[in-house]
N, C-alpha and C positions, 0 to 999 in steps of 0.2 A: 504494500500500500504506500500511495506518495504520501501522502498528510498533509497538513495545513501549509508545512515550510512550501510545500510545492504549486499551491494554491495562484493561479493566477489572476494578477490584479486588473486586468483588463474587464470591466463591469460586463463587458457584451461576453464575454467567455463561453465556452458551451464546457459544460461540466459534466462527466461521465458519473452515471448515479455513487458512487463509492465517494466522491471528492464530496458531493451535493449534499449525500448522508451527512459524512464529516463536520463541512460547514454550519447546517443545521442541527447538527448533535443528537441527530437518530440513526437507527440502523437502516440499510440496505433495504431490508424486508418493511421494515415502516413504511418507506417510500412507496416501496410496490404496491402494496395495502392500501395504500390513499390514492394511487392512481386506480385501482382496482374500484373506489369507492369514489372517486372522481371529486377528492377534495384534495389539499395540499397544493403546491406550488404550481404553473403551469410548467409543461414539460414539450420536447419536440420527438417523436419516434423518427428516426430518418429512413425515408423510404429505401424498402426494401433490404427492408433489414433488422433484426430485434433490437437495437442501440435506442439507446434513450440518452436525452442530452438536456441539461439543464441552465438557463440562462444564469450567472452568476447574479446580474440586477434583480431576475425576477426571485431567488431565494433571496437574495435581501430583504426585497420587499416584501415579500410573505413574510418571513422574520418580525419587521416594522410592524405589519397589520396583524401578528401574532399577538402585541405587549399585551401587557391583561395591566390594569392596575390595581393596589391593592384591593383586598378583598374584605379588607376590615368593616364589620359593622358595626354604624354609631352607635354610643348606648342605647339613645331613645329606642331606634330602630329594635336592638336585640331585646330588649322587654317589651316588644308590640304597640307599642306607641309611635309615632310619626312627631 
């Protein structure tokens, strides 16, 4: 496996699923699993062929529209009051 050191910084990049996983800090099989289920980052299959390639911008971006923020609820809120 290359790993991150090997990571190209060129945004448009196409990323073979293994580098994509890495980036985003899932496995391989994750990937597959959400293209299976047609959610997760957009992906390009190139014709005629099984390769799967991921734009480096567009795992950012998913990344970005991943954040969650905290999840803390206010007192009021947690004793049923508003």
């Amino acid at each position: 496996m290359l790993g991150l050191s090997y990571m190209p910084l060129d945004r448009d990049a196409a990323l073979p699923e293994n580098l994509a996983a890495e980036l985003l800090g899932v496995s391989v099989r994750t990937l597959q699993a959400w293209r299976l289920r047609g959610v997760g980052p957009p992906y390009a299959k190139l014709l005629g062929s099984r390769a799967i390639r991921y734009r480096r911008s567009d795992l950012i971006q998913f990344l970005e529209k991943s954040i969650v923020q905290s999840a803390a609820i206010p007192p009021r809120m947690a004793r049923g009051r508003l």
